[in-house]
VOFI-758584 format. One record per residue: residue in three letters; residue number from 1; x, y, z of N, C-alpha, C, O in turn. Coordinates in Angstrom, 1 decimal, always signed. Each point is the difference from the previous one (the first is absolute). Layout:
{'ALA', NUM, {X, Y, Z}, {X, Y, Z}, {X, Y, Z}, {X, Y, Z}},
...
//
This chain:
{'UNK', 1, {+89.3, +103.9, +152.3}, {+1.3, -0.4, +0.4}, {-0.1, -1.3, +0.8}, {-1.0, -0.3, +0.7}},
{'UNK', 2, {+2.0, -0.4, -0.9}, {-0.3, -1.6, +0.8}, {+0.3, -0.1, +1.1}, {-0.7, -0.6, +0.8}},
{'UNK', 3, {+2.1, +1.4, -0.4}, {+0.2, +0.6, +1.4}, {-0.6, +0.2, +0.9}, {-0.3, +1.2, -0.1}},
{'UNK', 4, {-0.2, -1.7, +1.1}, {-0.5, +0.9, +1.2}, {+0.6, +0.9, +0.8}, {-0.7, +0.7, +0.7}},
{'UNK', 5, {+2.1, -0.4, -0.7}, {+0.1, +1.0, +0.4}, {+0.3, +1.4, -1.1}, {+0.3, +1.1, +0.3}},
{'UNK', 6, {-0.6, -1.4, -1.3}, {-0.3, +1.1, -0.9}, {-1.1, +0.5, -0.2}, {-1.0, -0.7, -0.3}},
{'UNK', 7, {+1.0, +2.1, +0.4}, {-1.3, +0.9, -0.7}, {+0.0, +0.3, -0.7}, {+1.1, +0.4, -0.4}},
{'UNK', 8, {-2.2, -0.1, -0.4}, {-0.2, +0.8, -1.7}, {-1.3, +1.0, +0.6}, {-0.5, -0.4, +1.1}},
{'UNK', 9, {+0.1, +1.5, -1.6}, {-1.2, +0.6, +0.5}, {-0.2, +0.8, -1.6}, {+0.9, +0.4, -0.7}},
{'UNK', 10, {-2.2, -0.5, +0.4}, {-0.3, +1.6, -1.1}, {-0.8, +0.8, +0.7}, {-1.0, -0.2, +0.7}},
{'UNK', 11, {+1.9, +1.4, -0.9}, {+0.1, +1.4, +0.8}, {-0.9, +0.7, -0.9}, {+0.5, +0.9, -0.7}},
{'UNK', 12, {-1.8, -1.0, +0.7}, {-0.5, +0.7, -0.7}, {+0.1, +1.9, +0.0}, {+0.2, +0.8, -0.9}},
{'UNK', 13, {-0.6, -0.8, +2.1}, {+0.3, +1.7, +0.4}, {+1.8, +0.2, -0.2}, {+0.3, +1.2, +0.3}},
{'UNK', 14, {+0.6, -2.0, -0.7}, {+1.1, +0.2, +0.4}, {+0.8, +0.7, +1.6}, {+0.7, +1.0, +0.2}},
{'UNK', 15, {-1.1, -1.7, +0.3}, {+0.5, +0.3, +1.2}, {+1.3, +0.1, +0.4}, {+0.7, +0.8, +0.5}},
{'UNK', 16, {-0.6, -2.3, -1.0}, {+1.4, -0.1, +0.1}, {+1.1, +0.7, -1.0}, {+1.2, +0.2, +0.3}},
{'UNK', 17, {-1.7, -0.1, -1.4}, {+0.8, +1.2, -1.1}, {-0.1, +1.2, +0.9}, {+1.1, +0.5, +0.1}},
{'UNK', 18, {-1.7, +0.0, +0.5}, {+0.3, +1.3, +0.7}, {+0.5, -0.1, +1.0}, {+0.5, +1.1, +0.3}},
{'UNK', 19, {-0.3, -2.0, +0.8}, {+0.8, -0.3, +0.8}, {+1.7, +0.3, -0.4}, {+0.8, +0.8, +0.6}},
{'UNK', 20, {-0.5, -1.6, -1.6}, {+1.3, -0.4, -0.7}, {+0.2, +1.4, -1.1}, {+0.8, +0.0, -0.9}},
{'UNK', 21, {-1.7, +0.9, +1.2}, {+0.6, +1.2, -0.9}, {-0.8, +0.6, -1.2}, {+0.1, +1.1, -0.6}},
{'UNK', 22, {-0.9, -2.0, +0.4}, {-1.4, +1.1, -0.8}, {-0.1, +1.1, +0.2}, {-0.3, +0.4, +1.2}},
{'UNK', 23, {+0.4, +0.3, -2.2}, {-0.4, +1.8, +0.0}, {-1.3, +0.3, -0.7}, {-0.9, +0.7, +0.4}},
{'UNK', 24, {+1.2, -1.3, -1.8}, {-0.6, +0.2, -0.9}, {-0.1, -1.6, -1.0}, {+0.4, -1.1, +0.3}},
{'UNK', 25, {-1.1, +1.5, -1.4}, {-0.2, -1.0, -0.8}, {+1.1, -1.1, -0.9}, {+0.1, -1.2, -0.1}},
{'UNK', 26, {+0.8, +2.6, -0.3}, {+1.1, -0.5, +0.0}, {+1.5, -0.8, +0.9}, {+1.1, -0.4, -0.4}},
{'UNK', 27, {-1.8, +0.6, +1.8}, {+1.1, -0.9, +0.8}, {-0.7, -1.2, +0.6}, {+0.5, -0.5, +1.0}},
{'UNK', 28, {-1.7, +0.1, -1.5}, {-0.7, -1.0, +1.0}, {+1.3, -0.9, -0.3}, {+0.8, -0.1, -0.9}},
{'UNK', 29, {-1.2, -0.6, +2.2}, {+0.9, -1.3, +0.0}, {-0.6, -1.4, -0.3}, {-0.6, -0.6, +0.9}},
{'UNK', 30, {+0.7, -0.1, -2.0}, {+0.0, -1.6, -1.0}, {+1.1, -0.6, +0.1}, {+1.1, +0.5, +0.2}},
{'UNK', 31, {-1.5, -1.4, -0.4}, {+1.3, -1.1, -0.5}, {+0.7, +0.0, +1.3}, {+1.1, +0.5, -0.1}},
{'UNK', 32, {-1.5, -0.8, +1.1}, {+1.3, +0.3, +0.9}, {-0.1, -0.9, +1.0}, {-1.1, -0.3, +0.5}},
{'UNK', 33, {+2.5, -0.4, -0.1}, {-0.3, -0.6, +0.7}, {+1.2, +0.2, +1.3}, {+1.1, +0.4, -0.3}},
{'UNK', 34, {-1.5, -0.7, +1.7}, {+1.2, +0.6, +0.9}, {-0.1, -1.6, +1.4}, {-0.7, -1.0, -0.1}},
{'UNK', 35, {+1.5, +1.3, +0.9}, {+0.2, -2.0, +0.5}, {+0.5, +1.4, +0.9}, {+0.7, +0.9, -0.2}},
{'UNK', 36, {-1.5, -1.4, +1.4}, {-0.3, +0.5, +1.6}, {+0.7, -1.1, +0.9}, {-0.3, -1.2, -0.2}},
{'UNK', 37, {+1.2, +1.9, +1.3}, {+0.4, -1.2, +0.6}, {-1.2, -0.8, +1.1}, {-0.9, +0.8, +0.4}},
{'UNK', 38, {+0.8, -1.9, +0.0}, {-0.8, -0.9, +1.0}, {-0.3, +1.2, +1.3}, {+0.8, +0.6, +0.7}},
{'UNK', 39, {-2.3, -0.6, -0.7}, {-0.5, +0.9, +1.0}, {+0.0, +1.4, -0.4}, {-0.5, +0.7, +0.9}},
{'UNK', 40, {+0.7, -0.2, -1.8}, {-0.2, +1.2, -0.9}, {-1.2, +0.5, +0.8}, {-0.5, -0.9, +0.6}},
{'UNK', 41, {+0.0, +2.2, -0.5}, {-1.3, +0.1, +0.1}, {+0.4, +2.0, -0.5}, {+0.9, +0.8, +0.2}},
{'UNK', 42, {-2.3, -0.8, -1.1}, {-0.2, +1.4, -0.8}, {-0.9, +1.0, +1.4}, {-1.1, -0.3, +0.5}},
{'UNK', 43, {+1.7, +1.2, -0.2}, {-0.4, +1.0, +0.5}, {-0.4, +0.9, -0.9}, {-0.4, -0.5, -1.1}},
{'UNK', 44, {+0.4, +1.8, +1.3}, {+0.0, +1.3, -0.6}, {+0.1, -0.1, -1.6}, {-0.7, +0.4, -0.9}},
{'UNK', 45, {+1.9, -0.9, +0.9}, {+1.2, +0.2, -1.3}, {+0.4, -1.6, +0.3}, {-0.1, -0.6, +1.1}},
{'UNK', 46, {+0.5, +0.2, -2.3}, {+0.7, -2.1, -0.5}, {+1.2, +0.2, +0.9}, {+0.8, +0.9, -0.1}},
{'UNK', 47, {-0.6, -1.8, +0.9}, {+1.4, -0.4, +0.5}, {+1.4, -0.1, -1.0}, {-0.1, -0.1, -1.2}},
{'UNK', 48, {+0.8, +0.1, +1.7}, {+1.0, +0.2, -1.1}, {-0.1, -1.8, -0.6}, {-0.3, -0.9, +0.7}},
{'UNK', 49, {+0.8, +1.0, -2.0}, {+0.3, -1.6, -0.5}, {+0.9, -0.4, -0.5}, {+0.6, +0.6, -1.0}},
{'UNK', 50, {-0.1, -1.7, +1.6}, {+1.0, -1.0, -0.4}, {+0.3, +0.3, -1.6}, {+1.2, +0.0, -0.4}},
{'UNK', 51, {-2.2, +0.2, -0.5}, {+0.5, -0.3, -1.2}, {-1.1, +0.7, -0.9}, {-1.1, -0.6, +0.2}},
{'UNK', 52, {+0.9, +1.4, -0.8}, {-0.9, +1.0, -1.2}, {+0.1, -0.3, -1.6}, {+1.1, -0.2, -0.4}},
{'UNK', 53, {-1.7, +0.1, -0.1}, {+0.6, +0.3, -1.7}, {-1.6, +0.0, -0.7}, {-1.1, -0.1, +0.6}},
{'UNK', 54, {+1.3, +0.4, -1.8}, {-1.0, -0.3, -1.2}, {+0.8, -0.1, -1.0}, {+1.2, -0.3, +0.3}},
{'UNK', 55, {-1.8, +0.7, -1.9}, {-1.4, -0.7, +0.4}, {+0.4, -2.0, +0.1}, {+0.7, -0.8, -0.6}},
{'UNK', 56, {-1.3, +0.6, +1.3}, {-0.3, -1.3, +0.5}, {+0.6, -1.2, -1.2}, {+0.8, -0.9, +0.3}},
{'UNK', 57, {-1.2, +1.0, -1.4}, {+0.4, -1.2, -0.8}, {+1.6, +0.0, -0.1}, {+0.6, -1.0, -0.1}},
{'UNK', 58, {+0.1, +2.8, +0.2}, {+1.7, -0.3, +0.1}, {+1.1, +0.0, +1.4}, {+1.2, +0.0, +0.1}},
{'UNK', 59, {-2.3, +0.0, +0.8}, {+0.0, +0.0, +1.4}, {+0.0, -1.5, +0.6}, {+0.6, +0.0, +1.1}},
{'UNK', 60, {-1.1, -1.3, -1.7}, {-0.7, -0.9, +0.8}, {+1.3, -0.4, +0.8}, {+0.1, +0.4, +1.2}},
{'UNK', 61, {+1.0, -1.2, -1.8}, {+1.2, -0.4, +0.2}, {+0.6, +0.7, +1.1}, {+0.5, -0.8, +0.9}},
{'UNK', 62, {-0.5, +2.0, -0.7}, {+1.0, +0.3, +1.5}, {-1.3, +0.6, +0.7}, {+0.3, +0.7, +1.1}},
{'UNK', 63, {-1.4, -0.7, -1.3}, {-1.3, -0.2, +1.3}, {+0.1, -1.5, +0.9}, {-0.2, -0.1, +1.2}},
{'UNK', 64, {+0.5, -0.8, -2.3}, {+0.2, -1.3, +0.7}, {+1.2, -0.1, +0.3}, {+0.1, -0.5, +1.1}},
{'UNK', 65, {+0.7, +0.7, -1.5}, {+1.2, +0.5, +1.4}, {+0.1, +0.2, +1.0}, {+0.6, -0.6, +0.9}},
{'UNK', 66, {-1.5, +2.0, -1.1}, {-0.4, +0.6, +1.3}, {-0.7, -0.7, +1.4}, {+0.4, +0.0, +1.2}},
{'UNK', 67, {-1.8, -0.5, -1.9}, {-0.7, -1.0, +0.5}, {+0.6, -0.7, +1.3}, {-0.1, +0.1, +1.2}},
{'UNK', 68, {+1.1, -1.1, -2.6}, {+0.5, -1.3, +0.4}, {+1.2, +0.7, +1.6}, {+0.0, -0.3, +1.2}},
{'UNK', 69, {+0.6, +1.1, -1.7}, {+0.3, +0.8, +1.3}, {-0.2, +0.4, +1.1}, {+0.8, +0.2, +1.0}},
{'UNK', 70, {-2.1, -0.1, -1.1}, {-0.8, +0.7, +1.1}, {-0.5, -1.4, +0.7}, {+0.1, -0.1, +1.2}},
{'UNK', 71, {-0.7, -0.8, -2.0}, {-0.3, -1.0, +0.8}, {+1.3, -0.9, +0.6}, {-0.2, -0.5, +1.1}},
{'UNK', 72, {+1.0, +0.5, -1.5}, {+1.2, -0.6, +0.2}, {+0.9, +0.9, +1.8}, {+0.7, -0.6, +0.9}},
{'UNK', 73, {-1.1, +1.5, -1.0}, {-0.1, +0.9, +1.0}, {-0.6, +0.1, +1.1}, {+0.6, +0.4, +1.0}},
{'UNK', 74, {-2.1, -0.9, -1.1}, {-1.3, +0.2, +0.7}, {+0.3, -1.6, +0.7}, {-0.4, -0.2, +1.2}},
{'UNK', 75, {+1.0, -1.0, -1.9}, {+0.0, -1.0, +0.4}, {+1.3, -0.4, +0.7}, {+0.0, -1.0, +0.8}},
{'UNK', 76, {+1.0, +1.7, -1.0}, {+1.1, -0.1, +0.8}, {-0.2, +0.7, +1.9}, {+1.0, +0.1, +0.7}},
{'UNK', 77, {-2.1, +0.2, -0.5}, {-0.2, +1.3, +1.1}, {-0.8, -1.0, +1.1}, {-0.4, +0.5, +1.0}},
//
């Protein structure tokens, strides 16, 4: 990602699919992408987010919405 304030991670153990609701094989969580507001931090369980969807390629468009919101937000403060 070219971003610095964006992360990408591979979850090998999926961690984060079981965080967000893995049970089984069939609910791991892919494709997904979610936009945390400025200062977010993961406790226990993911903080709630600004904005959720998959899979990602029909998602992109109102993630960056979201985004652009949140920073637009974070910069008004």
């Amino acid at each position: 990602m070219a971003d610095p304030r964006a992360a990408q991670f591979w979850d090998k153990g999926r961690l984060i699919s079981h965080s967000l609701g893995e049970h089984d094989t069939k609910s791991i969580v892919w494709d997904y992408v979610a936009v945390y507001p400025p200062g977010a931090i993961w406790q226990e369980s993911p903080p709630e987010a600004l904005y959720h969807g998959s899979p990602v390629i029909k998602v992109t468009e109102a993630a960056r919405a979201a985004i652009a919101q949140a920073l637009a937000g974070y910069r008004s403060k």
